[in-house]
C-alpha positions in Angstrom: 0.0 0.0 0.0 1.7 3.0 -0.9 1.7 6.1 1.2 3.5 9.6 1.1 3.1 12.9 2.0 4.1 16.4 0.7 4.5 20.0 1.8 4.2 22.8 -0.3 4.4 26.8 0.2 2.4 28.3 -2.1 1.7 32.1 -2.5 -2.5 32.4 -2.4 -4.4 32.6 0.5 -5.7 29.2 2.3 -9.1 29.8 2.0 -8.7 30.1 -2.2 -7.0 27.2 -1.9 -9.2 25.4 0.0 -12.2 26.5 -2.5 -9.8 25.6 -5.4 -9.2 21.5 -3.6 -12.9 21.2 -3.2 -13.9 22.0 -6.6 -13.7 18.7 -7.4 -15.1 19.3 -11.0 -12.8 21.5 -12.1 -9.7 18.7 -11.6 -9.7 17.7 -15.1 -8.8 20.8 -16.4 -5.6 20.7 -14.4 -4.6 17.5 -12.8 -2.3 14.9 -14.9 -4.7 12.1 -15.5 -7.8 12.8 -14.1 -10.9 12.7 -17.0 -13.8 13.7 -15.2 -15.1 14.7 -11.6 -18.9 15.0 -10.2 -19.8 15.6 -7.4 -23.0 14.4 -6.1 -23.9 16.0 -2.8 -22.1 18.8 -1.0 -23.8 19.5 2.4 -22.9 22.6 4.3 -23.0 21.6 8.2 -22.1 24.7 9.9 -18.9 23.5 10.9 -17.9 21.1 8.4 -18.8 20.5 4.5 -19.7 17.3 3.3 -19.0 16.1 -0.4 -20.0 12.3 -1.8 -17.8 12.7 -5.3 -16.7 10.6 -8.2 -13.5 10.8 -9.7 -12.3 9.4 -13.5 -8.9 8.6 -13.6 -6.8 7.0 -16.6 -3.7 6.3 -18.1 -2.6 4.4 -21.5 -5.6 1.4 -21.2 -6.4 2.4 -17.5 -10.0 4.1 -17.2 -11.1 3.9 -13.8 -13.5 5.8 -11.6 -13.7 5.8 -7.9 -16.5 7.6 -5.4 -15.2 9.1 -2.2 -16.2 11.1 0.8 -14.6 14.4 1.1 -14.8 16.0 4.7 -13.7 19.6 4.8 -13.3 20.5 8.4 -13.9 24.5 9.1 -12.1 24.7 12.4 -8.9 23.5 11.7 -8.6 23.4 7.5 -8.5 20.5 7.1 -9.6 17.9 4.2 -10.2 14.1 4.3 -11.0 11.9 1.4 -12.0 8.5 1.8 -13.4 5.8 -0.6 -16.6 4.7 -1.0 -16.8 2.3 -4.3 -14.8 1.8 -7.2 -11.4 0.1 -8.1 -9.6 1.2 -4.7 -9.7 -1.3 -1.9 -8.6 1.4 0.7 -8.0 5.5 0.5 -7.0 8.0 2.8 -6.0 11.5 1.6 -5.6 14.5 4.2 -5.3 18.1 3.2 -3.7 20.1 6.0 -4.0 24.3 5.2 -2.3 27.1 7.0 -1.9 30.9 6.4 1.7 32.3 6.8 1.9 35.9 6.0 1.1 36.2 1.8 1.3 32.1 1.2 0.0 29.1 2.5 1.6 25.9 3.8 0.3 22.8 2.2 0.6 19.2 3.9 -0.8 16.6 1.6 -0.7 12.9 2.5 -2.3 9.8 1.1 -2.4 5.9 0.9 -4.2 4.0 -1.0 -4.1 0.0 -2.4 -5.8 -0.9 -5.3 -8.2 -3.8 -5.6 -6.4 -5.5 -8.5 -3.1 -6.6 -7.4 -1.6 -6.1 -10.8 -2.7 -2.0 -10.8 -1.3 -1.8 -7.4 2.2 -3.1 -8.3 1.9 -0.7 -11.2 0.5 2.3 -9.0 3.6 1.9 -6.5 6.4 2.1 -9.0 5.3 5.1 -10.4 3.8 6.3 -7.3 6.4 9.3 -6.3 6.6 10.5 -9.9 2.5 10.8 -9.6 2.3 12.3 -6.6 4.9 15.2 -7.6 2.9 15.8 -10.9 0.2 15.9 -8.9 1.3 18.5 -6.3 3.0 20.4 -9.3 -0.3 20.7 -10.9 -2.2 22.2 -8.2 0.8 24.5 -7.0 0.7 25.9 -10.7 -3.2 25.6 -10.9 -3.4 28.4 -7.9 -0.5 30.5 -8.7 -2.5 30.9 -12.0 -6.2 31.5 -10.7 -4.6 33.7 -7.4 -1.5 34.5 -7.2 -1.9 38.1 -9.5 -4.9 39.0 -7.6 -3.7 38.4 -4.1 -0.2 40.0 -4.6 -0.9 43.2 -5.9 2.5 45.4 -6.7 
């Protein structure tokens, strides 16, 4: 079962990057290999926002999609993903978000194990190049929506 984690400084405000992580259906247009994301139910509970999602990922002859729970806790900033159905036996994302003067600290961390053994093997020898992409792509995806708007000169 792989598992990593990753820290990031970005310069945009926490709360546009929090938006930015829970607009789910606005992944493909910015993270390697995802195809499609809908989300199903988003339900504001005062102090935390819940999100029942599906995500289409694919590579070469991999098509997959997945349904997860995303919890975004208000309090602390927080995000946690979890499966609910589709080709992964187990997932665990967190999202960890705080404001330090103009940027924001990232901690991502995830594991995961895919159902078919075969996919798994695969997932884990590529797994650190993924995840960097990954990161990269949403570092880039902010600086690009926020970063002009929040730093004024």
């Amino acid at each position: 079962m792989p598992s990593a984690s990753i820290t990031k400084k970005i310069l945009c405000s926490k709360s546009n990057l929090i938006k930015m992580v829970l607009d789910i259906e606005k992944y493909p247009e910015f993270v390697p290999w995802c195809l499609n994301g809908k989300i199903h139910t988003k339900i504001d509970k005062g102090d935390k926002i819940e999100i029942t999602a599906d995500l289409t990922i694919g590579k070469s002859f991999f098509k997959e999609t997945y349904k997860s729970f995303v919890t975004y806790y208000k309090i602390n900033d927080s995000i946690n993903v979890t499966n609910i159905g589709g080709p992964l036996k187990h997932l665990e994302n967190k999202w960890f978000f705080r404001q330090i003067n103009n940027a924001s600290e990232v901690d991502f961390y995830i594991d995961f194990e895919i159902k078919n053994k075969i996919l798994d093997v695969l997932m884990v020898k590529s797994f650190d190049l993924g995840l960097k992409k990954i990161a990269e792509a949403f570092e880039k995806r902010a600086i690009e929506l926020f970063y002009k708007t929040e730093n004024k000169f």
